[in-house]
C-alpha positions in Angstrom: 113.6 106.3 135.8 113.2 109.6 133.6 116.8 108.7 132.2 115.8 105.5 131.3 112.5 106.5 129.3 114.6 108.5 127.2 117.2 106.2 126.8 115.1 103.5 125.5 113.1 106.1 123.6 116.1 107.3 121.5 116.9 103.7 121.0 113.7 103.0 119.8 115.0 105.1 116.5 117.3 103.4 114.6 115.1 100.0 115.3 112.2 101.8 113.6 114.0 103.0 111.3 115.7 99.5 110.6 112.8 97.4 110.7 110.4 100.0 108.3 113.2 100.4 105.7 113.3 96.4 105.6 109.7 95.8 104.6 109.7 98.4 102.5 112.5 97.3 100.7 110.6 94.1 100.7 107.7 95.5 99.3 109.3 97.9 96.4 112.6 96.1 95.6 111.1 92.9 94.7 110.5 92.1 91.1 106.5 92.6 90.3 104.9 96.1 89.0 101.7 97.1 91.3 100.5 99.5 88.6 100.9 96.5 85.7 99.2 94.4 88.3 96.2 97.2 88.2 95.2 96.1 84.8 95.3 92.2 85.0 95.5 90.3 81.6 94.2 93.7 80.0 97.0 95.5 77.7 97.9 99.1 78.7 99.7 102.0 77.4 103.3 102.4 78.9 103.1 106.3 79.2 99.4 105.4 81.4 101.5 103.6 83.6 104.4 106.0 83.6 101.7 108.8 84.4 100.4 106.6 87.2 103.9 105.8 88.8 104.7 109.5 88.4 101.8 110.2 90.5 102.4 108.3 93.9 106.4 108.7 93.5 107.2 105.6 91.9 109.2 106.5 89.5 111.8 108.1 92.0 115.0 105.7 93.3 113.2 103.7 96.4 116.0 105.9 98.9 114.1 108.6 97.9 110.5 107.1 98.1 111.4 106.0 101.9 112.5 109.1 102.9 109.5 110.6 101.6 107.7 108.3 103.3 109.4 109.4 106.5 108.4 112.6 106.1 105.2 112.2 105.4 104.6 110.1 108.9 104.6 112.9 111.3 101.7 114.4 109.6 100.2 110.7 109.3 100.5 110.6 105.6 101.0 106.5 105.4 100.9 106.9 101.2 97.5 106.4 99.0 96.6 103.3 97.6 97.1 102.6 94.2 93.6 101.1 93.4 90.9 102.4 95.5 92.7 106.3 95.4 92.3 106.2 99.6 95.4 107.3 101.7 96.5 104.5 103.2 96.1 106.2 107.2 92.3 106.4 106.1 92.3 102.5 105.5 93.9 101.6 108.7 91.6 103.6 110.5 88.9 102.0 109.5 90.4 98.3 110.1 92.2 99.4 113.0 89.9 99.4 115.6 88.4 96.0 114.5 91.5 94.2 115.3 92.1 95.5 118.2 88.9 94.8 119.8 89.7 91.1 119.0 93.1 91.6 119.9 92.2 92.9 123.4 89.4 90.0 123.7 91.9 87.5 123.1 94.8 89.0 125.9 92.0 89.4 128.3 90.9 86.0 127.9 94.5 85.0 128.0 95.4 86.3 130.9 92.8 85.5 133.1 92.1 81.8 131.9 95.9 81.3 131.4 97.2 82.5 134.2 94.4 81.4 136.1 95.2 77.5 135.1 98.9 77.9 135.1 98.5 78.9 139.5 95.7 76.2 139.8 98.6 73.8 138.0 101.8 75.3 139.7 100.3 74.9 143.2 99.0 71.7 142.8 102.5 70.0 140.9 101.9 66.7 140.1 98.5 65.9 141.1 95.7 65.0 139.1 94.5 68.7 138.3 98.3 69.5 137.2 98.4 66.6 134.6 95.0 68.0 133.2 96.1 71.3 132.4 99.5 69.9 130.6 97.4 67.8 128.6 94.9 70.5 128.0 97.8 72.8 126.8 99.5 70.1 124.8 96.3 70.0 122.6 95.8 73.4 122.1 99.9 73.5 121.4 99.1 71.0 119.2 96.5 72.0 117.4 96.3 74.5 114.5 94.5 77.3 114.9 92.9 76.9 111.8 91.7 73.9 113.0 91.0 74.8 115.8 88.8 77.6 114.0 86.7 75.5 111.7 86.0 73.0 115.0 84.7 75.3 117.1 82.7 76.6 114.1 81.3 73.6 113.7 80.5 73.2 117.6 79.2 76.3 119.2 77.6 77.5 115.5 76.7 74.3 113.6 75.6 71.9 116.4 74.5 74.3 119.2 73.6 77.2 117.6 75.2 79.5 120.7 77.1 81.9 117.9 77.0 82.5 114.3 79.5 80.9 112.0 80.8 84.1 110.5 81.1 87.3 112.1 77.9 89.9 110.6 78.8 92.9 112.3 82.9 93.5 113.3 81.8 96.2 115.2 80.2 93.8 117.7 81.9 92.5 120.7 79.6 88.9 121.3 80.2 88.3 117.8 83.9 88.5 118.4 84.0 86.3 121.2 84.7 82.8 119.6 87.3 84.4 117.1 88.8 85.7 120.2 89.2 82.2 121.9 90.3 80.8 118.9 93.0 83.4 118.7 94.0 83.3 122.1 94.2 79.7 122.2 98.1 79.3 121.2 99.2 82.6 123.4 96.6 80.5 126.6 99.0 77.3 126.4 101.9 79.1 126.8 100.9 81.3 129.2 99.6 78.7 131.3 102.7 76.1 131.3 105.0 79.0 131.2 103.1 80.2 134.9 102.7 77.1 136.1 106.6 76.4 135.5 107.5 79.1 137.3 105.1 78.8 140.1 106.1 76.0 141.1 109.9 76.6 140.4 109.7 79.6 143.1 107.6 77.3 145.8 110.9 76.0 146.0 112.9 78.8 146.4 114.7 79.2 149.8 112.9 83.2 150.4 109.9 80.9 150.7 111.1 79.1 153.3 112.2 81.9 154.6 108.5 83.1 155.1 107.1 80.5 155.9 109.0 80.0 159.2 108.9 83.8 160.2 105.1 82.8 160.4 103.8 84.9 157.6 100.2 84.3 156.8 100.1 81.9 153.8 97.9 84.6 151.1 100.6 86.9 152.2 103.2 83.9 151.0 101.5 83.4 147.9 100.2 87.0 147.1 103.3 89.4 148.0 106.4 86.9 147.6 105.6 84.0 145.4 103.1 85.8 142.8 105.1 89.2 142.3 108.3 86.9 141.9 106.4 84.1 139.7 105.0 86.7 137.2 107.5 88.5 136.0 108.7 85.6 133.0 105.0 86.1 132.5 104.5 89.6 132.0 107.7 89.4 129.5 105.6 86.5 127.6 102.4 88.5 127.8 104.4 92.1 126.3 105.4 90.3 123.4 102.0 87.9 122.7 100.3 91.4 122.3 101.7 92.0 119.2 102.0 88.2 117.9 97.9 88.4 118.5 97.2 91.0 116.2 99.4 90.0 113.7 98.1 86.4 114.1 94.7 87.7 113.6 95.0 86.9 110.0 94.4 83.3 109.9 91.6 84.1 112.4 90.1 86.8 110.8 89.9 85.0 107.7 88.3 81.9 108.7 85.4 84.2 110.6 85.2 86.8 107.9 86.1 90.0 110.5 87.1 92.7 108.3 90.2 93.6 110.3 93.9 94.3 109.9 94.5 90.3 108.9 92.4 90.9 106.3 93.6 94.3 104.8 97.1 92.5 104.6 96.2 89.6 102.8 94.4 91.7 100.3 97.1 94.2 100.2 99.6 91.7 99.1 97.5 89.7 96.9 97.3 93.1 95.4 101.0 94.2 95.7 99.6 97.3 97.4 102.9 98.1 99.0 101.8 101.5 100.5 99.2 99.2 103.0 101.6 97.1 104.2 104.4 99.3 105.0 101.9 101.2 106.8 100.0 98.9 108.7 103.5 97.1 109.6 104.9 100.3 110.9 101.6 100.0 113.3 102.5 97.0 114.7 106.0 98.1 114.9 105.5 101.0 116.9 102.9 99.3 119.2 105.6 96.6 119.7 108.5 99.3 120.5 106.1 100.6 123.3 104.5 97.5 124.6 108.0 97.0 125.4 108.8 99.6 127.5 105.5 99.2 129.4 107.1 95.4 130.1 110.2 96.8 131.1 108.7 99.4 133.4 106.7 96.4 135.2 109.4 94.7 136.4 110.3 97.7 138.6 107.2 97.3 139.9 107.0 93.0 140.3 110.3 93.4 141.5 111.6 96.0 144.1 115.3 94.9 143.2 115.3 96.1 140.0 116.1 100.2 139.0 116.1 101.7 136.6 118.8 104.7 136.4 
C-alpha cells in the first residue's frame, strides 16, 4: 500500500505541473493587457504601465513568470493582484472557506438523499416507487440549474417565506442550505440512477445467489455483499462530483449572491486578473489529485479483491 501512495504521489507531478502551466498559458498568452485593462477608456502613460508590469514580473518571457510562480508556491506565494495590491493566497483565503461550506452541504445532501433513493429504486426495480425516482431524476437532469435556482427562489423565499432570497451572511450555514440543494441537484440524479443501476445489476449476480441459499440472513445479503459491491461505481462518481461541485458553485453562487470561489473567478476574469485564476485553479487541482487517491484507497476497502502493491 505504502508503494502505491508514493507511486501515485510522484505521478501526481507532472499532471500538476501539466494542467497549471495550461491555464496559465491560458491566462498570460492570450491577446488582452490586464494592466491596460486597469485604466478603462482612460489614456495612460506607456512607461506607467511598463513600471507596473515590471513590478509583478510581467514584463519577463511567461517560461520565466511560471517558473517563478512555481517557486513561489511552496511558501504559498499564489502572485498579488494587479488591482486591489492583495496577494492572491490572502484572497483565496478569504473565499475559500465559503465555498467549501456549500460544497460540503451539497455532497452531504447528495449522498445521503442520492444514494438513499438510488437503494429505495434498485431494490424495488420496476415498481411504482422505481418509476418515481427515474422521473424525479429525469427532471432534475433536465433541468438547468439556473432554473432550477431562480424556481426554488421564487418558492421557499417568494411564496413561503421559509429562506431569504439571497444569501446575507456566507458565513452562515441555514442560509446556505437552498444554494446547497440547488447545487447538489445535477450531482443527486446521477448519483441516484447511477446506484440504483448498479443495485439492481448486482441483485442479479450469481454471489447472491450464492448467499442466499447458504442461508445468510438477508441485512447481511444486502449490507456485507450487495452494498460494498454496489457502491464502488458510486464512490468513483462521488470522488470526482467533489470537485465538479465547487467549481459548479459559480452559477450557484451567483444567482444567491454567496461571496465564494464562483464568484472570485467570474470577477477575476471579467478583470483579466490572471494571478486569481491560476491560483484558485491550482486549488481545485490539487484537491482533485488527492480526492483521487482517497477514491482509489476505498476500493481496497469496498472490495477485499483489490491490492494495492
Amino acid at each position: 500500500m505504502g508503494r502505491y501512495v508514493a507511486r501515485r504521489l510522484l505521478q501526481m507531478i507532472p499532471v500538476f505541473i501539466g494542467t497549471t502551466l495550461l491555464i496559465f498559458l491560458m491566462m498570460y498568452a492570450l491577446p488582452g493587457d490586464p494592466v491596460r485593462a486597469l485604466y478603462g477608456e482612460q489614456s495612460v502613460d506607456v512607461s506607467q504601465i511598463a513600471a507596473i508590469k515590471a513590478e509583478y514580473g510581467l514584463d519577463k518571457p511567461l517560461w520565466q513568470q511560471y517558473i517563478n510562480y512555481l517557486t513561489g508556491l511552496p511558501q504559498g506565494d499564489f502572485g498579488t493582484q494587479i488591482a486591489s495590491r492583495r496577494p492572491v493566497a490572502e484572497v483565496i483565503g478569504e473565499a475559500f472557506p465559503v465555498t467549501i461550506r456549500l460544497t460540503i452541504l451539497a455532497f452531504v445532501f447528495t449522498v445521503l438523499v442520492g444514494v438513499s433513493m438510488g437503494i429505495v429504486s434498485g431494490m424495488r426495480a420496476g415498481r411504482k416507487t422505481d418509476t418515481s425516482v427515474l422521473v424525479i431524476t429525469l427532471a432534475l437532469i433536465s433541468v438547468p440549474s439556473f432554473v432550477l435556482g431562480f424556481l426554488f427562489q421564487w418558492l421557499f423565499a417568494m411564496q413561503f417565506g421559509w429562506v431569504t432570497p439571497t444569501v446575507q451572511d456566507s458565513m452562515n450555514v441555514g442560509q446556505l442550505l437552498l444554494p446547497a440543494i440547488v447545487l447538489a441537484s445535477l450531482s443527486l440524479a446521477y448519483v441516484a440512477r447511477l446506484t440504483r443501476t448498479s443495485i439492481a445489476e448486482n441483485l442479479r449476480a450469481d454471489y447472491m445467489r450464492t448467499a442466499v441459499a447458504k442461508g445468510l440472513p438477508r441485512r447481511r445479503i444486502i449490507s456485507m455483499h450487495l452494498m460494498r459491491n454496489s457502491m464502488i461505481p458510486v464512490v468513483t462518481f462521488l470522488g470526482i462530483d467533489i470537485g465538479s461541485l465547487m467549481t459548479g458553485a459559480i452559477i450557484t453562487e451567483g444567482i444567491f449572491n454567496v461571496q465564494g470561489i464562483g464568484n472570485l473567478v467570474y470577477l477575476a476574469l471579467s478583470r483579466r486578473e490572471g494571478a486569481t485564476v491560476v491560483g484558485i485553479v491550482t486549488v481545485m487541482v490539487l484537491i482533485y489529485l488527492f480526492v483521487n487517491l482517497l477514491v482509489d484507497l476505498l476500493y481496497a476497502v469496498l472490495d477485499p479483491r483489490i491490492r494495492y502493491v
